[in-house]
C-alpha positions, 0 to 999 in steps of 0.5 A, a space after each residue: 355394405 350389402 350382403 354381395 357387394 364388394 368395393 372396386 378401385 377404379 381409374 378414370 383416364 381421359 386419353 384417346 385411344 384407337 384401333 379396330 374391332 375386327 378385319 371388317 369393321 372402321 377403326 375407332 376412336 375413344 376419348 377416355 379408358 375405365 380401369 377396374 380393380 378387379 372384374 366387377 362379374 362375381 367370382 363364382 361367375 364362370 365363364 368362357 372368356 377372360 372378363 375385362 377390367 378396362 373398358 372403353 368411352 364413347 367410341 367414335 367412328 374414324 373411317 367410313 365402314 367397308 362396303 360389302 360386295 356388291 352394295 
């Protein structure tokens, strides 16, 4: 194995999935979810936020977006 990689266990799952983004955005739709492991950033990777494990398919728009005032 390479020198920095590492092996990562992953479950692919086709299921939908819903919600919302943020307050101003349409809800979305996703047909399948990707688990990881472990976060696939290195260890030593310092960042400010929780890295992400599970990741989101294709997300397809359900509603039409919220018009902005006065468009």
């Amino acid at each position: 194995m390479n020198q920095g990689a590492r092996d990562l266990v992953y479950i692919l799952s086709a299921a939908e999935i819903s919600g919302l983004e943020s307050i101003v955005a349409p809800p979305y739709r996703s047909g399948w979810t990707l688990e990881l492991s472990e976060p696939p950033w290195p260890a030593e990777l310092s960042l400010l936020y929780e890295v992400p494990r599970v990741f989101y398919g294709h997300r397809e728009q359900v509603g039409k977006p919220i018009a902005e005032p006065g468009g």
